[in-house]
N, CA, C and O atoms as a Tripos MOL2 file, in Angstrom:
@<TRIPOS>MOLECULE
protein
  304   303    76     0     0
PROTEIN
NO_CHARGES

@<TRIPOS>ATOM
      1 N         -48.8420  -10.6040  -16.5400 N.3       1 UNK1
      2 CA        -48.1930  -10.5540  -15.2490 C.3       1 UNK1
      3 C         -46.7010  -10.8430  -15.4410 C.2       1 UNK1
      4 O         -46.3170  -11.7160  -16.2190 O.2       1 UNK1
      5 N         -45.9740  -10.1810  -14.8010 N.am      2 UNK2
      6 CA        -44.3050  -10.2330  -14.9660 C.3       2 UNK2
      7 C         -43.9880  -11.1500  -13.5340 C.2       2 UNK2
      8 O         -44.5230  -11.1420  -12.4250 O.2       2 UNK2
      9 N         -42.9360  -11.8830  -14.0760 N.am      3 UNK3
     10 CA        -42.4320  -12.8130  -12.7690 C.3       3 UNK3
     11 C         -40.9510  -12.6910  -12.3680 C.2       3 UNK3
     12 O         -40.2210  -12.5650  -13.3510 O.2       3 UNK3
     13 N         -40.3750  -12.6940  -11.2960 N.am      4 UNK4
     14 CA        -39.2790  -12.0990  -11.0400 C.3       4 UNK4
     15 C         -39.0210  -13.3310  -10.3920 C.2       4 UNK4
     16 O         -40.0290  -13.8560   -9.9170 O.2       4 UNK4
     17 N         -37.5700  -14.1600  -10.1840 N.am      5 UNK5
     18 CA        -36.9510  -14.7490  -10.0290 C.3       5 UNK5
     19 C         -35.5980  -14.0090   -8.6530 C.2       5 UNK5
     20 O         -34.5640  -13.5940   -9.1770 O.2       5 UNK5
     21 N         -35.6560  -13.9140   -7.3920 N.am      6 UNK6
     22 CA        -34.7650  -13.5840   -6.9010 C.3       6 UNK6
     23 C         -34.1450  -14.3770   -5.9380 C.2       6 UNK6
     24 O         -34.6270  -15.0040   -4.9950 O.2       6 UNK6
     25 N         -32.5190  -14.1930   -6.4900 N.am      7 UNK7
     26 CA        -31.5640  -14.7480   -5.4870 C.3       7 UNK7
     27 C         -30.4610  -13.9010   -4.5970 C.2       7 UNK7
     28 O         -29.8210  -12.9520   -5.0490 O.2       7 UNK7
     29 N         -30.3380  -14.4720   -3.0910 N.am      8 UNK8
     30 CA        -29.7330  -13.9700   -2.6910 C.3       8 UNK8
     31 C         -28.2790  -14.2960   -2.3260 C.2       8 UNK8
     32 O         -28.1530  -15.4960   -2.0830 O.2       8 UNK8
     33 N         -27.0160  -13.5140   -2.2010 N.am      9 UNK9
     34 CA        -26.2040  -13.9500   -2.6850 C.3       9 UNK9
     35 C         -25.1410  -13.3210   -1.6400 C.2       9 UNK9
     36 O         -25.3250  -12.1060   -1.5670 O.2       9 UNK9
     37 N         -24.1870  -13.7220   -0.8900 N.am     10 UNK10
     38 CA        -23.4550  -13.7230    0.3590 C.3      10 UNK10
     39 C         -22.2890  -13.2140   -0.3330 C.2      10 UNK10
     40 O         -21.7590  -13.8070   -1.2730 O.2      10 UNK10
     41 N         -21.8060  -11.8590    0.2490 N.am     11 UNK11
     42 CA        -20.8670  -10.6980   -0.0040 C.3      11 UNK11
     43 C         -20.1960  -10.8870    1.3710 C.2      11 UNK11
     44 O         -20.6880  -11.5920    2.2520 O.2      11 UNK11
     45 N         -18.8760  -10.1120    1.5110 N.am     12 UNK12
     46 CA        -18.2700   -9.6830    2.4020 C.3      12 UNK12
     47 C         -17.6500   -8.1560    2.0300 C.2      12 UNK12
     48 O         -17.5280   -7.7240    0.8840 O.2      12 UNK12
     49 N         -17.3460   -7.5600    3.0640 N.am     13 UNK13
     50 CA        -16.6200   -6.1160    3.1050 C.3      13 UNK13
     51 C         -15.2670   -6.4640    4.1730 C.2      13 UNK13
     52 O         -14.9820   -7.0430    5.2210 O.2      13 UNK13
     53 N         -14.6580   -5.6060    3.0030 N.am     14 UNK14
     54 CA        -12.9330   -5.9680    4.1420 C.3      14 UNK14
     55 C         -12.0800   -4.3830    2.9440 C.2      14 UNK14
     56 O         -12.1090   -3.9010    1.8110 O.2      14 UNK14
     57 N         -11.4760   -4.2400    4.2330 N.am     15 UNK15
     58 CA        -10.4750   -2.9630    4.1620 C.3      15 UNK15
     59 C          -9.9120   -3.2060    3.0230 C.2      15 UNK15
     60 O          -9.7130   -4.4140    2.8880 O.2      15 UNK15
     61 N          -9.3960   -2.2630    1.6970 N.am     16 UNK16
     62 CA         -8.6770   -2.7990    1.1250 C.3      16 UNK16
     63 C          -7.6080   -1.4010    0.8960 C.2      16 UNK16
     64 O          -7.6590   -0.1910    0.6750 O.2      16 UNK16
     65 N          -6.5940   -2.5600    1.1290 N.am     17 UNK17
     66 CA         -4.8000   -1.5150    1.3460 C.3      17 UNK17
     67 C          -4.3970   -0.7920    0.1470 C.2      17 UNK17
     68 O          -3.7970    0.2720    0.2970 O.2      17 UNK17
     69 N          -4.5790   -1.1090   -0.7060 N.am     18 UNK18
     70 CA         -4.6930   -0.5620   -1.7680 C.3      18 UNK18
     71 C          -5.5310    1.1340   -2.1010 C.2      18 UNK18
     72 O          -5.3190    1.8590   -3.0740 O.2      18 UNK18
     73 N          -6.4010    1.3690   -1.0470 N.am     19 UNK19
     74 CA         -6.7860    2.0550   -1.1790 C.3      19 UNK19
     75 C          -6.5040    3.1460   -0.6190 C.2      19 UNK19
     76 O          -6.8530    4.2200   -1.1080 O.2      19 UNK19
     77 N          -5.7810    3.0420    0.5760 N.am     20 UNK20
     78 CA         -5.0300    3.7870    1.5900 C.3      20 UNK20
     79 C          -6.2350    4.0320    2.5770 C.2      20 UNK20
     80 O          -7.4360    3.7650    2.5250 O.2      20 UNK20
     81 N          -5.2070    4.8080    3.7340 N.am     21 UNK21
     82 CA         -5.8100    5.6610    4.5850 C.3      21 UNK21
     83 C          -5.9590    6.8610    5.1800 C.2      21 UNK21
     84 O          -5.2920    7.2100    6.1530 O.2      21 UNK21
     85 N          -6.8570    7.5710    4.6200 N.am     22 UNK22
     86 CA         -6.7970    9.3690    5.3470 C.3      22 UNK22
     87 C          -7.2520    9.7320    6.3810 C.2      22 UNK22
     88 O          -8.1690    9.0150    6.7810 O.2      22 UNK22
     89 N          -6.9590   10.6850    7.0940 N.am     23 UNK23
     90 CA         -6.5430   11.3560    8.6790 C.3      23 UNK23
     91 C          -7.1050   12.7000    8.5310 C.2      23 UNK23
     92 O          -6.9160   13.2750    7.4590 O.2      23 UNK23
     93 N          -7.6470   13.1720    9.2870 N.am     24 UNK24
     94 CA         -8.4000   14.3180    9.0140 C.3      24 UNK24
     95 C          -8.3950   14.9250   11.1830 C.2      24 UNK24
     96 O          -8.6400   14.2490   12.1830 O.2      24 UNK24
     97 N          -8.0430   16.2540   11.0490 N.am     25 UNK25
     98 CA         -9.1050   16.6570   12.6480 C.3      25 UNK25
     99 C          -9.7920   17.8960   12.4390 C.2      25 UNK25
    100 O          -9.5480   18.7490   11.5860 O.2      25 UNK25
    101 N         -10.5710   17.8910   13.2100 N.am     26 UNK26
    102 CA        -11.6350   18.8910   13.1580 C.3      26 UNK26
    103 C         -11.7180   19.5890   14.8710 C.2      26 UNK26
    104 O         -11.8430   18.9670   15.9250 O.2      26 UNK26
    105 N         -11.6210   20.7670   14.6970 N.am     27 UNK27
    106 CA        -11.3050   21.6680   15.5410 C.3      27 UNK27
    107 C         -13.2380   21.7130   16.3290 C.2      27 UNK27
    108 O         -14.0380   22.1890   15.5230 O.2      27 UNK27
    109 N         -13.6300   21.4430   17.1820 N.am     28 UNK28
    110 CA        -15.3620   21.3160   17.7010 C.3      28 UNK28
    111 C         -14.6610   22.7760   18.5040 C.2      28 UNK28
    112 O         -15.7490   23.1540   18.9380 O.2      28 UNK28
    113 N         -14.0290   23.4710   18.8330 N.am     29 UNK29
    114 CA        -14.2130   24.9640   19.4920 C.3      29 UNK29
    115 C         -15.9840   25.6850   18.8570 C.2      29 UNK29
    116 O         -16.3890   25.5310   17.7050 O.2      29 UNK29
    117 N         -16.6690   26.3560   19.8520 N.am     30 UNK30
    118 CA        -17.6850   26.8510   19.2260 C.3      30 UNK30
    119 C         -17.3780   28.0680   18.3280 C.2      30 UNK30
    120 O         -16.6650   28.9430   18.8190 O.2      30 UNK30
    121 N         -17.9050   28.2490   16.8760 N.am     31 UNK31
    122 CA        -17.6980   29.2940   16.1570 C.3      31 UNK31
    123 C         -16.2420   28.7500   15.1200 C.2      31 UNK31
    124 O         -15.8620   29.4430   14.1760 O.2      31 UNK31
    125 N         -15.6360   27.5700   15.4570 N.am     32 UNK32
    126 CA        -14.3150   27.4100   14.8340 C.3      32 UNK32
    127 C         -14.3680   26.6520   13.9660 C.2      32 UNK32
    128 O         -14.8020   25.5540   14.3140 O.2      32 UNK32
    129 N         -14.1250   26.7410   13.0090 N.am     33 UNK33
    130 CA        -14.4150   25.6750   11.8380 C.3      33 UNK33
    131 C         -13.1720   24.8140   11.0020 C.2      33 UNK33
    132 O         -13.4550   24.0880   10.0480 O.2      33 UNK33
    133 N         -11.9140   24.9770   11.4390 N.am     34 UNK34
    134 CA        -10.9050   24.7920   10.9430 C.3      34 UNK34
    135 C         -10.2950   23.3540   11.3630 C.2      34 UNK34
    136 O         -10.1300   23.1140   12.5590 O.2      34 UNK34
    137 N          -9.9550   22.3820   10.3630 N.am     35 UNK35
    138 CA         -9.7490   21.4230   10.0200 C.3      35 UNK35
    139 C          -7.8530   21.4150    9.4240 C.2      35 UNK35
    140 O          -7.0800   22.2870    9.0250 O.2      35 UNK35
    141 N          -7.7690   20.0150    9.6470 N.am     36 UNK36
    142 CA         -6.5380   19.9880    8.8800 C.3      36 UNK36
    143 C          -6.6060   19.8480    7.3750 C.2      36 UNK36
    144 O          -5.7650   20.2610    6.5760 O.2      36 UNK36
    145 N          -7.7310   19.2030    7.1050 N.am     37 UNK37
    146 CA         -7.9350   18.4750    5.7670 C.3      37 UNK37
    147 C          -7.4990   17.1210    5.4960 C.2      37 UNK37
    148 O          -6.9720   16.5500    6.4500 O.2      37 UNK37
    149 N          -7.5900   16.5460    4.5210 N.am     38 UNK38
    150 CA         -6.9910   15.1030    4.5590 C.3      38 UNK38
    151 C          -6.0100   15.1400    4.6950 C.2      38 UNK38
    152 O          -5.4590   16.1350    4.2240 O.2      38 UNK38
    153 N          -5.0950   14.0640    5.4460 N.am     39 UNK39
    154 CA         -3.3680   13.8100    5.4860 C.3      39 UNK39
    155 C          -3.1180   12.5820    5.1510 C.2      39 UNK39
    156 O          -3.9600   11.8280    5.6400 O.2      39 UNK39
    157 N          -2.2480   11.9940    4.4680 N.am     40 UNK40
    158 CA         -1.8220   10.9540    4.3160 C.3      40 UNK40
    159 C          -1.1300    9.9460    5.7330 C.2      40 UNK40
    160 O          -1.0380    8.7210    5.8180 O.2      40 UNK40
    161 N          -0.8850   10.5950    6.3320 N.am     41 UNK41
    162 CA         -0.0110   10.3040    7.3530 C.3      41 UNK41
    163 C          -0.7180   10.6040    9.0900 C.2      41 UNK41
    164 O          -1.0510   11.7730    9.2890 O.2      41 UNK41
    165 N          -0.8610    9.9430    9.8740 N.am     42 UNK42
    166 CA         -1.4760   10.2840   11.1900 C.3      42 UNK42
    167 C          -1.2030   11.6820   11.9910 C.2      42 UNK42
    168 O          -1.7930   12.5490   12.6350 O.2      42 UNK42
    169 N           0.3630   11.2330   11.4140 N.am     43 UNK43
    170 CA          1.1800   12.1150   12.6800 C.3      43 UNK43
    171 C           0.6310   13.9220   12.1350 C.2      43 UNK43
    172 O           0.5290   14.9520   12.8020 O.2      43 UNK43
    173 N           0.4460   13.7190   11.0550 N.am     44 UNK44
    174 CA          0.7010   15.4160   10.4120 C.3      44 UNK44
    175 C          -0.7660   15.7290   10.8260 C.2      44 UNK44
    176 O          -1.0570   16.8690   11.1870 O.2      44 UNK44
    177 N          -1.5730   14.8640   10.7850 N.am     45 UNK45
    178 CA         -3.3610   15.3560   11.2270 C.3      45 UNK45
    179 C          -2.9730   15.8030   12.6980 C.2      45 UNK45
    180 O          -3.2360   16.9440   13.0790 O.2      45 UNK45
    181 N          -2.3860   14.9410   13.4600 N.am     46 UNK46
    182 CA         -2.0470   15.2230   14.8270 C.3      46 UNK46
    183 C          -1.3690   16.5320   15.0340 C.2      46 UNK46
    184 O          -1.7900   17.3970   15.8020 O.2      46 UNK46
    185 N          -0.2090   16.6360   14.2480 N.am     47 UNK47
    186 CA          0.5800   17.6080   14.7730 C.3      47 UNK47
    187 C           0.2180   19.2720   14.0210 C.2      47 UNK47
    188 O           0.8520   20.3260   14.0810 O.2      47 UNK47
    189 N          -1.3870   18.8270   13.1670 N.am     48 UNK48
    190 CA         -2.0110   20.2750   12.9850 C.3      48 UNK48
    191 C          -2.4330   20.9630   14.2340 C.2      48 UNK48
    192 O          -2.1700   22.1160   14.5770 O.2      48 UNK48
    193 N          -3.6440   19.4040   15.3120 N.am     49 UNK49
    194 CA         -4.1950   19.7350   15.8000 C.3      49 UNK49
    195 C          -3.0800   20.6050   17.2900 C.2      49 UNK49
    196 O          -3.3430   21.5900   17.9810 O.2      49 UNK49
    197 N          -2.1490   19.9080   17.2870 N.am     50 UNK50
    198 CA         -1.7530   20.0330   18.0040 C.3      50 UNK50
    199 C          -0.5060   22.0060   18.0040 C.2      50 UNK50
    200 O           0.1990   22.6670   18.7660 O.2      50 UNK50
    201 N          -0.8890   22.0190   16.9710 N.am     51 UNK51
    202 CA         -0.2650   23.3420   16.8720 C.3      51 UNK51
    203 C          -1.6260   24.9830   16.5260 C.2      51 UNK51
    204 O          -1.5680   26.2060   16.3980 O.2      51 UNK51
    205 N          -2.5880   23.9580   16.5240 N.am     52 UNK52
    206 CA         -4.1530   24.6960   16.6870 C.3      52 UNK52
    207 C          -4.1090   25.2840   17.7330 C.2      52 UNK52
    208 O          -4.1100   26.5120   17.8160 O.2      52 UNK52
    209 N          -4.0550   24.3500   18.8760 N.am     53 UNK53
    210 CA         -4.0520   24.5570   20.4360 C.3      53 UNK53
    211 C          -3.1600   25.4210   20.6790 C.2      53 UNK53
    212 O          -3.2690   26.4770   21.3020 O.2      53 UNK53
    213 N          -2.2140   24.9400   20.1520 N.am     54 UNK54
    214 CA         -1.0260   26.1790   20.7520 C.3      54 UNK54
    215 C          -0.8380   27.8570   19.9140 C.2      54 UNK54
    216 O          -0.1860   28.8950   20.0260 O.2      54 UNK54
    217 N          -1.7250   27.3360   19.1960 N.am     55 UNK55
    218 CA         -2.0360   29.3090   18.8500 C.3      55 UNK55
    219 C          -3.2420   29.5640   19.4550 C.2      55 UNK55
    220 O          -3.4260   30.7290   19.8080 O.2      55 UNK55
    221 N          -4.3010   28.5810   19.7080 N.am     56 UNK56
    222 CA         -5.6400   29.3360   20.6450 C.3      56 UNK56
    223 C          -5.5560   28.0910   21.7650 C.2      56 UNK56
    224 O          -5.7090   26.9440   21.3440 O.2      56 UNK56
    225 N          -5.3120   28.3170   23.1900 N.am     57 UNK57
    226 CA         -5.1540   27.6850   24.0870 C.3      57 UNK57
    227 C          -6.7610   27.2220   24.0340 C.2      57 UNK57
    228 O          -7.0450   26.0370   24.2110 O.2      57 UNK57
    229 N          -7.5030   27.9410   23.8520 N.am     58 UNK58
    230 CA         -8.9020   26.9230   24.4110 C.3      58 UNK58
    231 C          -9.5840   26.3490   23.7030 C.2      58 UNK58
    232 O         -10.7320   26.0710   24.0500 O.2      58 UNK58
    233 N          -9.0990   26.0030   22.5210 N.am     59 UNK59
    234 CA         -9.1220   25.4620   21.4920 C.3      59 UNK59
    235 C          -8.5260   23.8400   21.5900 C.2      59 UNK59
    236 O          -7.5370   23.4390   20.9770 O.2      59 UNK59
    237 N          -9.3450   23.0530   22.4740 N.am     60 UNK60
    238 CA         -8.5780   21.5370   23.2360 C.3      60 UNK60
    239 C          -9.0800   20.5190   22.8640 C.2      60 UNK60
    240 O          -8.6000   19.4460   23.2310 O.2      60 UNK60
    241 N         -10.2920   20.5780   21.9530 N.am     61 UNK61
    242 CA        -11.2990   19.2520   21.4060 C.3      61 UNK61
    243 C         -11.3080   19.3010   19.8410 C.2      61 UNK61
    244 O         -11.5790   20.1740   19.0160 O.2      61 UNK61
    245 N         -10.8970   17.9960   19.7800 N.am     62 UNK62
    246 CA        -10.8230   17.9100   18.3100 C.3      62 UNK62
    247 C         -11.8640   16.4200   17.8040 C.2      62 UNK62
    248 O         -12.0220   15.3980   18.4710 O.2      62 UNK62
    249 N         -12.3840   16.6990   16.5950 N.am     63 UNK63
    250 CA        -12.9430   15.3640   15.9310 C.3      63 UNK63
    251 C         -12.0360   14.6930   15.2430 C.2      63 UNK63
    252 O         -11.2320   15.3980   14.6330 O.2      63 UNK63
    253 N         -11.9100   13.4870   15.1460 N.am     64 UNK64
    254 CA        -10.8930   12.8940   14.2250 C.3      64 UNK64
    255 C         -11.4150   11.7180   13.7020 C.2      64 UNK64
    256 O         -11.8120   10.6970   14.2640 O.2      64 UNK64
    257 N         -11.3460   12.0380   12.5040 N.am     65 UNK65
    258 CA        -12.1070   10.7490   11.5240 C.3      65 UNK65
    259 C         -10.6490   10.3450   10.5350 C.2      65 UNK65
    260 O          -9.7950   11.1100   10.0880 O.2      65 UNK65
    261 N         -10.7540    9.0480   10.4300 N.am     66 UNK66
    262 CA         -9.8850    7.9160    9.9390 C.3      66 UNK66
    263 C         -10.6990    7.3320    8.4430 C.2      66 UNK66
    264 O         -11.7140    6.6360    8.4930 O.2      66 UNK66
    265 N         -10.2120    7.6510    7.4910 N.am     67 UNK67
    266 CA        -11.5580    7.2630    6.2270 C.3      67 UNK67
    267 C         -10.2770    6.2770    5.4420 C.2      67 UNK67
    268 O          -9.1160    6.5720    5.1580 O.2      67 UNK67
    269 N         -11.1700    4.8340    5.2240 N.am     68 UNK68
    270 CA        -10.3570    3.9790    4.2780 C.3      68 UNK68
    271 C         -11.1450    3.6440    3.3950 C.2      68 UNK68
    272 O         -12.1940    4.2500    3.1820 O.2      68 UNK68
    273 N         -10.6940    2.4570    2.6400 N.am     69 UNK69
    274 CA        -11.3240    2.5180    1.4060 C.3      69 UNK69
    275 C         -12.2320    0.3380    1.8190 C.2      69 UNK69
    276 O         -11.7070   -0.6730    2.2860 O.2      69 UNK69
    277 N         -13.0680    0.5060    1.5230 N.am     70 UNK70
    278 CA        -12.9540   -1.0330    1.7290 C.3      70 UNK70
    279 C         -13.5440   -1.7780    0.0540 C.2      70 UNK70
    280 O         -13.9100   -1.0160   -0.8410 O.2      70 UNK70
    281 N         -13.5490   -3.2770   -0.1380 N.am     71 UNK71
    282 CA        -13.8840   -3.6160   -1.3700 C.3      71 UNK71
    283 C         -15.1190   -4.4190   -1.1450 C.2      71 UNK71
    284 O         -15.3270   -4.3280    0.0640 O.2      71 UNK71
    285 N         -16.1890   -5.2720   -1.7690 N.am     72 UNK72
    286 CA        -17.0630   -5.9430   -1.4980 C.3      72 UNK72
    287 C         -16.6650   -6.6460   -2.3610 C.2      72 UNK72
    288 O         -16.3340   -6.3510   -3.5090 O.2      72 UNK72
    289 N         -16.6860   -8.1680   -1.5550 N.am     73 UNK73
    290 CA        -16.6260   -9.1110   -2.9280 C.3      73 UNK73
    291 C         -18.2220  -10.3020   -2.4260 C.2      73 UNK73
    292 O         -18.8740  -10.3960   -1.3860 O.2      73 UNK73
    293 N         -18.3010  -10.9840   -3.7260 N.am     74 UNK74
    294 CA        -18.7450  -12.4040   -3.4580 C.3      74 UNK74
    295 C         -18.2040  -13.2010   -2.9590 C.2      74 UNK74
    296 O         -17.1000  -13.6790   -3.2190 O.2      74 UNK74
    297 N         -19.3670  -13.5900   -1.6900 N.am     75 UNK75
    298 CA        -18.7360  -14.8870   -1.1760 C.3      75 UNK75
    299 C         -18.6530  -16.3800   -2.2140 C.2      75 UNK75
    300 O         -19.5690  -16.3940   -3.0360 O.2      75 UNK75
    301 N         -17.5630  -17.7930   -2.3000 N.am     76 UNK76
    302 CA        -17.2580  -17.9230   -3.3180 C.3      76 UNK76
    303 C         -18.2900  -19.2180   -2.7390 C.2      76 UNK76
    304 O         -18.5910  -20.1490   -3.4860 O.2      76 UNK76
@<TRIPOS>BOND
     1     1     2 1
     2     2     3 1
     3     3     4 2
     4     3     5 am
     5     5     6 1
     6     6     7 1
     7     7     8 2
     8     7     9 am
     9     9    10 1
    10    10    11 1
    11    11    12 2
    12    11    13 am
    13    13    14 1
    14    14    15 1
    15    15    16 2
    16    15    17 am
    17    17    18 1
    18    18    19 1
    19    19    20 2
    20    19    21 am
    21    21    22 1
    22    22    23 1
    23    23    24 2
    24    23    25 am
    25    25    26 1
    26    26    27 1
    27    27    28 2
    28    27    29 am
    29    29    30 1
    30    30    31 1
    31    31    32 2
    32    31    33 am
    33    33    34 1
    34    34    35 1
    35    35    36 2
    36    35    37 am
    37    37    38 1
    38    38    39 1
    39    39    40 2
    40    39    41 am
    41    41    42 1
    42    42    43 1
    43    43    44 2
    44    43    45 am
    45    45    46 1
    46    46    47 1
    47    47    48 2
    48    47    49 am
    49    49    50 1
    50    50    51 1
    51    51    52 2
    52    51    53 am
    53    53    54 1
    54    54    55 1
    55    55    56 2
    56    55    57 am
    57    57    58 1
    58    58    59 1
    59    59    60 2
    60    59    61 am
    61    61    62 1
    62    62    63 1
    63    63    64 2
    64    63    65 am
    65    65    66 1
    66    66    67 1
    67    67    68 2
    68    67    69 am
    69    69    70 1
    70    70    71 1
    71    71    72 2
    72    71    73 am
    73    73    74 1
    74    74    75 1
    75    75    76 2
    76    75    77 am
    77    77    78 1
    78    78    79 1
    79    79    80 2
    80    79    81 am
    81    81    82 1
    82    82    83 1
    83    83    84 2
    84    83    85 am
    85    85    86 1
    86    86    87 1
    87    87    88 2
    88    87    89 am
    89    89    90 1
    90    90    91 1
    91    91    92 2
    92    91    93 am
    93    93    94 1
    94    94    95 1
    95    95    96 2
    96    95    97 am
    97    97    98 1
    98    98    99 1
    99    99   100 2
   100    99   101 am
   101   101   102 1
   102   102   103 1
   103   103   104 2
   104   103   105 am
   105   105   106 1
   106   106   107 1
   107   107   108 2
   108   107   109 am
   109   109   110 1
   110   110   111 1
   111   111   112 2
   112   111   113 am
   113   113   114 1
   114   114   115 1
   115   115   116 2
   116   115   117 am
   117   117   118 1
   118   118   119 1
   119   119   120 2
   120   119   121 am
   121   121   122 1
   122   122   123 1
   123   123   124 2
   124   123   125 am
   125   125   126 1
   126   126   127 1
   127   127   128 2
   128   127   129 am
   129   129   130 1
   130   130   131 1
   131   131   132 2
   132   131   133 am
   133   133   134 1
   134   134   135 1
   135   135   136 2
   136   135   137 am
   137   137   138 1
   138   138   139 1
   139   139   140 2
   140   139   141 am
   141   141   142 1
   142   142   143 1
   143   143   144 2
   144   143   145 am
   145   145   146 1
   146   146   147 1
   147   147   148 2
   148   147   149 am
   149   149   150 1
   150   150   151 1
   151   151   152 2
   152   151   153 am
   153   153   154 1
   154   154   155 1
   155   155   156 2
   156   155   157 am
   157   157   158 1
   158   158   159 1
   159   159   160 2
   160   159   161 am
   161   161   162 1
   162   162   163 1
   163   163   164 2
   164   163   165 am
   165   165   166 1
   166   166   167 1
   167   167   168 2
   168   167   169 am
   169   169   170 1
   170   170   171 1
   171   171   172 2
   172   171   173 am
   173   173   174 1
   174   174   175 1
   175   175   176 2
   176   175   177 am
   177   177   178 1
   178   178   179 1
   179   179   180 2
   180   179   181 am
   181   181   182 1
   182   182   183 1
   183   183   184 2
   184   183   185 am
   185   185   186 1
   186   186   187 1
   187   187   188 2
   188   187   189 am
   189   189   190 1
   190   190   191 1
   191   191   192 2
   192   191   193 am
   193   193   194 1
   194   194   195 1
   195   195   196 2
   196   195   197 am
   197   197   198 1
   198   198   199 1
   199   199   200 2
   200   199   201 am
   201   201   202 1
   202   202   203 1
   203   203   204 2
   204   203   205 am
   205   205   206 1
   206   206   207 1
   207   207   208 2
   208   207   209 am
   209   209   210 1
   210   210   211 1
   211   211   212 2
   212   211   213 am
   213   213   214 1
   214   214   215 1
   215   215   216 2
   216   215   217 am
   217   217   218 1
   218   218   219 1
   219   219   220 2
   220   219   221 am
   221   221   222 1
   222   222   223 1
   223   223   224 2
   224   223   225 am
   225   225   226 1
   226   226   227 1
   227   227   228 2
   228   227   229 am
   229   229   230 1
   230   230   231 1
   231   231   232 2
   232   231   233 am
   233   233   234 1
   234   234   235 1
   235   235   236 2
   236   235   237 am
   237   237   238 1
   238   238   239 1
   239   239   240 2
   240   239   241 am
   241   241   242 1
   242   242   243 1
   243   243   244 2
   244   243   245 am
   245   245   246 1
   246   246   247 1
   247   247   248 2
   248   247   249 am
   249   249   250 1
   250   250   251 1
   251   251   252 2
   252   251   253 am
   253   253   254 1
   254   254   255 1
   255   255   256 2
   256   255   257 am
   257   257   258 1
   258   258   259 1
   259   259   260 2
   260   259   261 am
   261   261   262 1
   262   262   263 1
   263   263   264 2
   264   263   265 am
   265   265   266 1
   266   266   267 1
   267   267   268 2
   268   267   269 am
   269   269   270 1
   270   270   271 1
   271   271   272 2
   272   271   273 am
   273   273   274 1
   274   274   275 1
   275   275   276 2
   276   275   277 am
   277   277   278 1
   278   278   279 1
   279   279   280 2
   280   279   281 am
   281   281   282 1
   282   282   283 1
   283   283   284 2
   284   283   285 am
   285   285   286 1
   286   286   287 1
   287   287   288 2
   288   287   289 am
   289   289   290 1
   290   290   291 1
   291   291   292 2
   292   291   293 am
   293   293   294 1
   294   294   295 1
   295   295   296 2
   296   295   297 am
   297   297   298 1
   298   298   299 1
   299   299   300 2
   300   299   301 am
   301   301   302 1
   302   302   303 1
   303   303   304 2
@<TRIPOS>SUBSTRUCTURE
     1 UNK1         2 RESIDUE 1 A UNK
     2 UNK2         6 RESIDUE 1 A UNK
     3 UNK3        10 RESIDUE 1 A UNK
     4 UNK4        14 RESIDUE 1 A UNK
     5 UNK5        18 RESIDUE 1 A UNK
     6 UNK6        22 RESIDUE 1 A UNK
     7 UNK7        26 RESIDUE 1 A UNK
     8 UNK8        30 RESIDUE 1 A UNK
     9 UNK9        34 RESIDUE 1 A UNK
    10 UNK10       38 RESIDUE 1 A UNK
    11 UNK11       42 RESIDUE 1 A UNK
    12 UNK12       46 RESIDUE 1 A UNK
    13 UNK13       50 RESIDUE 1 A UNK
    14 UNK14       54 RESIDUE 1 A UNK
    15 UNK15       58 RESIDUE 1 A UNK
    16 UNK16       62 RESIDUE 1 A UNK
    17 UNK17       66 RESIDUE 1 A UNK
    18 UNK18       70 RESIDUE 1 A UNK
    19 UNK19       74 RESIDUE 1 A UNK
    20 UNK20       78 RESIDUE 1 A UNK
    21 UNK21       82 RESIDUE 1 A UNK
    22 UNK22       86 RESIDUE 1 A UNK
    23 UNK23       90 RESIDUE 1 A UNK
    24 UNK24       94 RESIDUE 1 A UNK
    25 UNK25       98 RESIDUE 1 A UNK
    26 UNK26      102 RESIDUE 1 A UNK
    27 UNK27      106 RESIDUE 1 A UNK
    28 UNK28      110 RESIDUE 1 A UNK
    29 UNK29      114 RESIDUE 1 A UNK
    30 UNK30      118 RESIDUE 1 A UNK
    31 UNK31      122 RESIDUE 1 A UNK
    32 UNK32      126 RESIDUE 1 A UNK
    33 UNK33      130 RESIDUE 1 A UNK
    34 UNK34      134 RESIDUE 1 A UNK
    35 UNK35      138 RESIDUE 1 A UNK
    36 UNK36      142 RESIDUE 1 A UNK
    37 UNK37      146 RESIDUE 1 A UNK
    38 UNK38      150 RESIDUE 1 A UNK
    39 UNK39      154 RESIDUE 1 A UNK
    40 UNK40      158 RESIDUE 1 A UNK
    41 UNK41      162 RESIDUE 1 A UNK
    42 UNK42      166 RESIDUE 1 A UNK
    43 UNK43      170 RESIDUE 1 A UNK
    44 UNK44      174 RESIDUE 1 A UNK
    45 UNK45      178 RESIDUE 1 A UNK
    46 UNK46      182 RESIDUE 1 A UNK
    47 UNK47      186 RESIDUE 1 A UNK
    48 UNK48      190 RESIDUE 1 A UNK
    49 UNK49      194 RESIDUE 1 A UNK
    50 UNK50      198 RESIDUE 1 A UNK
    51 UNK51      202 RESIDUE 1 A UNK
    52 UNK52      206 RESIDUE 1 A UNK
    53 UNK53      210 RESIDUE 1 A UNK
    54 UNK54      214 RESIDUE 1 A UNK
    55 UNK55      218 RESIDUE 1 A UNK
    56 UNK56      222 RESIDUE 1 A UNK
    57 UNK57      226 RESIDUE 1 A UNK
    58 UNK58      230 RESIDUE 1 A UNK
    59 UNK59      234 RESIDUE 1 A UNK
    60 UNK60      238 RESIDUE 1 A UNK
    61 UNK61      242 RESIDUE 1 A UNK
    62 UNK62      246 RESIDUE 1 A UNK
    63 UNK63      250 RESIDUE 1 A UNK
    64 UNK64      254 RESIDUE 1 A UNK
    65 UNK65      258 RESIDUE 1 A UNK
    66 UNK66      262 RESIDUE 1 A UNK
    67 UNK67      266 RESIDUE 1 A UNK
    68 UNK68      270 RESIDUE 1 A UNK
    69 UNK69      274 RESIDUE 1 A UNK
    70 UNK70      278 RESIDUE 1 A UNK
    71 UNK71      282 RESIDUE 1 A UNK
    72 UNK72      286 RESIDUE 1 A UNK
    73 UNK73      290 RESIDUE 1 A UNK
    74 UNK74      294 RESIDUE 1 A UNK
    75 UNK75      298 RESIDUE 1 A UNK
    76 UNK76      302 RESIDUE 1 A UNK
């Protein structure tokens, strides 16, 4: 018989800056599939979406996901 010994052990998750943050929008028009792609910067995800619209007016809903990086450590 094998015996296993387990402990459990208190982590946290926290943003880490180091890792940055990417900006992305996503065009939800039905049939439309066009995205900005990642941006480094907010404003440029924004000002894709925002020049989307203004070549297809009914083109007015966008998804926008914010992706960072976070680290896990042991709690001490």
């Amino acid at each position: 018989m094998t015996r296993a010994l387990l402990r459990f052990v208190q982590h946290s998750i926290r943003h880490e800056p180091a890792g940055g943050v990417t900006y992305e929008a996503f065009c939800t028009a039905p049939g439309c599939e066009a995205h900005s792609g990642p941006q480094e910067a907010q404003e440029t995800a924004q000002d894709w979406a925002l020049g989307h619209t203004g070549l297809n007016p009914d083109h007015d809903l966008f998804r926008r996901v914010f992706t960072d990086h976070a680290r896990v450590t042991r709690a001490t």
